[in-house]
SERO-4910 file (N, C-alpha, C, O; in steps of 0.05 Angstrom, whole numbers):
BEGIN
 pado doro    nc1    nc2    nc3   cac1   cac2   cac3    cc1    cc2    cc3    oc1    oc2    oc3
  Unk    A   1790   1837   1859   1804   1828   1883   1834   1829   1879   1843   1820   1858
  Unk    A   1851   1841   1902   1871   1843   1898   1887   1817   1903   1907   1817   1889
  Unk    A   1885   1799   1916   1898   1775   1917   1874   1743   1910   1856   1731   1921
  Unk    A   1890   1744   1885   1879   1718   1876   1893   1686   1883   1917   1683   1888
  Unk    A   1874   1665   1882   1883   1642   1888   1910   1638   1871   1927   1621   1876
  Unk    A   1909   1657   1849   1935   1651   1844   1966   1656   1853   1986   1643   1854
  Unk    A   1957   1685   1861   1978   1705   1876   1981   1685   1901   2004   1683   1907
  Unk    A   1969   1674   1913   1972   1670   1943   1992   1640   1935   2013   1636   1947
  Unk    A   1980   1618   1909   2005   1608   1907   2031   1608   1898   2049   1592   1899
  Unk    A   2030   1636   1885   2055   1642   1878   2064   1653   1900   2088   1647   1902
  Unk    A   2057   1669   1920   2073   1675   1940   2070   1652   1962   2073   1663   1984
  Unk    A   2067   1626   1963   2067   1601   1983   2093   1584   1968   2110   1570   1980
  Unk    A   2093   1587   1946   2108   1569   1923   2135   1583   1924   2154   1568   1918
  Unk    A   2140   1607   1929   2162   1623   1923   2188   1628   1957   2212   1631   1959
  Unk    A   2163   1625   1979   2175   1629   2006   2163   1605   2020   2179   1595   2036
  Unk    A   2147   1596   2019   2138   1567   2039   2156   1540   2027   2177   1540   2014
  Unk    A   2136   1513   2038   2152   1494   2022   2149   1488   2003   2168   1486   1987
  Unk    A   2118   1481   1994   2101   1479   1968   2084   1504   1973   2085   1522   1990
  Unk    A   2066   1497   1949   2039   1515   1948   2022   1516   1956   2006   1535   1951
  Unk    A   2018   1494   1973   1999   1481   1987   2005   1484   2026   1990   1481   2045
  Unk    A   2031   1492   2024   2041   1488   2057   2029   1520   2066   2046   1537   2072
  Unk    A   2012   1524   2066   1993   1558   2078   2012   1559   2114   2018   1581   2124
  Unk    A   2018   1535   2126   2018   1543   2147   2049   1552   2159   2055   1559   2182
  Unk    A   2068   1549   2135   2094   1551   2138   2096   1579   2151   2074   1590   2152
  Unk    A   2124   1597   2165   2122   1623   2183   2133   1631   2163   2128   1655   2162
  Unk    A   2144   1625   2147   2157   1648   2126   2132   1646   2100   2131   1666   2086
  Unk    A   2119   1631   2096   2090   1637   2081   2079   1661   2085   2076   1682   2072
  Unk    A   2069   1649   2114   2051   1666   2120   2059   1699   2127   2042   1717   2124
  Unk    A   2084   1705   2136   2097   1731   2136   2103   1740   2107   2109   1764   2104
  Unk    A   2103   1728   2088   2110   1737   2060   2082   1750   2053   2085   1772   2042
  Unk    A   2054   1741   2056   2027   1737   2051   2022   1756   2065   2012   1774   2052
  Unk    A   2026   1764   2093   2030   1799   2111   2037   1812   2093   2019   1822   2079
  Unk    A   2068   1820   2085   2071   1827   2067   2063   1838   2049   2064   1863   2047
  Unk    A   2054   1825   2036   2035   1834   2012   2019   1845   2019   2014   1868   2011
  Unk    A   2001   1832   2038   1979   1848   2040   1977   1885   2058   1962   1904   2058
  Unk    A   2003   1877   2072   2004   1905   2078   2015   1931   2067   2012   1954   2073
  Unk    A   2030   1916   2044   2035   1931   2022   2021   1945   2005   2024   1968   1997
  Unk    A   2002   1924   1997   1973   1933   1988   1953   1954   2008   1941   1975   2002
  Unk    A   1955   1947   2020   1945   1971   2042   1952   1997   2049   1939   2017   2050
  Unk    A   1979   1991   2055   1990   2019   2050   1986   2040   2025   1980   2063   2027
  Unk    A   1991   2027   2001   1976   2047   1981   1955   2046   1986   1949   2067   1998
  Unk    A   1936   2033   1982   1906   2044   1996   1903   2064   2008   1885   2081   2004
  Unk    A   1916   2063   2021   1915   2093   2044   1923   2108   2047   1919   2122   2066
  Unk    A   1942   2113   2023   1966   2135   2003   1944   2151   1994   1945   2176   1997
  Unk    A   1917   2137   1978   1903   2157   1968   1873   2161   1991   1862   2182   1999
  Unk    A   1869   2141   1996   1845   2148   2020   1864   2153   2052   1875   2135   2064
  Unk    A   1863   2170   2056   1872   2177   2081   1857   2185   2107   1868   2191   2128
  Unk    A   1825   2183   2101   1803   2181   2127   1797   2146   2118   1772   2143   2114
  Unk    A   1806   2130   2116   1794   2105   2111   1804   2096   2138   1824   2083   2134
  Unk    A   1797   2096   2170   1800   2091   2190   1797   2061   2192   1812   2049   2207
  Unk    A   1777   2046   2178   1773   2016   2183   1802   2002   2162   1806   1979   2167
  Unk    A   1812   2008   2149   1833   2004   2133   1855   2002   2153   1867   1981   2157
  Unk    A   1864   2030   2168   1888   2033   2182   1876   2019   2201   1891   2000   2200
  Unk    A   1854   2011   2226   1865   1986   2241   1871   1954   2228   1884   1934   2234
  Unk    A   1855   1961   2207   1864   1933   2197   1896   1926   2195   1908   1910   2209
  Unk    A   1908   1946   2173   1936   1948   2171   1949   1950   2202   1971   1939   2201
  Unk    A   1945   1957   2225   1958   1958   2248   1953   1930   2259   1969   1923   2278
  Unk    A   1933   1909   2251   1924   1878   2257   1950   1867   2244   1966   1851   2253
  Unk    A   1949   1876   2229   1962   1864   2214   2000   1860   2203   2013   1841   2194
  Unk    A   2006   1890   2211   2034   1887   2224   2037   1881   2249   2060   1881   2257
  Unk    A   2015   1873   2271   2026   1852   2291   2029   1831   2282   2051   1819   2283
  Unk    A   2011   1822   2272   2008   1784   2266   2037   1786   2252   2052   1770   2263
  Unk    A   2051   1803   2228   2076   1795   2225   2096   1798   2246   2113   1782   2251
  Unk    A   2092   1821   2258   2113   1818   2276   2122   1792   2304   2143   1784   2313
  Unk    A   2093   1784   2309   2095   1759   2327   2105   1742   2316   2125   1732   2327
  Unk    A   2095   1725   2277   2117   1715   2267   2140   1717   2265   2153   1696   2268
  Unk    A   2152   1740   2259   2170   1751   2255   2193   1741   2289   2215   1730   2286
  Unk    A   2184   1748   2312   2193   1745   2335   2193   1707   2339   2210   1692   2349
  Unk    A   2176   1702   2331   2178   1675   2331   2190   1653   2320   2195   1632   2330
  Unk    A   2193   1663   2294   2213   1652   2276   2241   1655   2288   2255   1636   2291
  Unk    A   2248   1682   2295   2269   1684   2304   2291   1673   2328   2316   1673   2331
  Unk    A   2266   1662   2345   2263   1653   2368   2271   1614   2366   2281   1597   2380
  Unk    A   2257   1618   2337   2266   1587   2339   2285   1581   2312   2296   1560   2314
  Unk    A   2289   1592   2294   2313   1593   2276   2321   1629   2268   2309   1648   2258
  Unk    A   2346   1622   2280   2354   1657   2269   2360   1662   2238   2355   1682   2224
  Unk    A   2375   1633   2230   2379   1635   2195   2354   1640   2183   2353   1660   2169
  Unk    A   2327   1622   2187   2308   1618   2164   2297   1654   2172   2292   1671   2155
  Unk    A   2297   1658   2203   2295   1695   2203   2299   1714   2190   2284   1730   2179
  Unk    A   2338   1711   2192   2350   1732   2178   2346   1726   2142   2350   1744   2126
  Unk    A   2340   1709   2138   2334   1696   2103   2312   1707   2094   2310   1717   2071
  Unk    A   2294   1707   2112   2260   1722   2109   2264   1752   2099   2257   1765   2079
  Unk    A   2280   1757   2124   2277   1788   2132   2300   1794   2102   2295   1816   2091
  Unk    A   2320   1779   2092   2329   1794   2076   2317   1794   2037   2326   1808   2018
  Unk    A   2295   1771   2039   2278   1769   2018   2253   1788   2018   2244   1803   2000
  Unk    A   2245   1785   2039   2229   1805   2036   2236   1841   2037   2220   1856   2025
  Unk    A   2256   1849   2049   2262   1880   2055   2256   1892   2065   2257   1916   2065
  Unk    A   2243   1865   2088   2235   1880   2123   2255   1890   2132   2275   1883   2121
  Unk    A   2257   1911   2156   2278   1923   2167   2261   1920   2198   2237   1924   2203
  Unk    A   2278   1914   2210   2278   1908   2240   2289   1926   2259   2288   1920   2282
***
């Protein structure tokens, strides 16, 4: 498995408040992230894996609605996200 209980609190621990706060918007966009990162190579080498790419397209919405929403209600903790992680907008 590519994301272990550990990975998920190192990436909650690193961009949320604790390790424990799952529901924070910069958590949970960090946790997109990853996982779409991971996906994307996936599909670097399987390139008919069709149930993969809608997933990955689920899945850069859900960040982007965070992403819009965060922004919507703090532009700093936004632009902070966007420049830890190496999203481009």
């Amino acid at each position: 498995m590519y994301l272990t209980v550990e990975k998920k609190k190192e990436i909650f621990g690193k961009y949320g408040k604790s390790e424990t706060d799952t529901g924070s918007s910069e958590g949970q966009i960090a946790l997109f992230t990853y996982r779409i990162q991971h996906l994307t190579g996936h599909l670097k080498s399987n390139k008919k894996d069709f149930n993969t790419e809608k997933s990955l397209v689920k899945l850069v919405g859900k960040r982007r609605r965070l992403l819009d929403y965060l922004k919507a209600k703090d532009i700093e903790r936004y632009r902070s996200i966007i420049a830890d992680l190496g999203i481009r907008k």
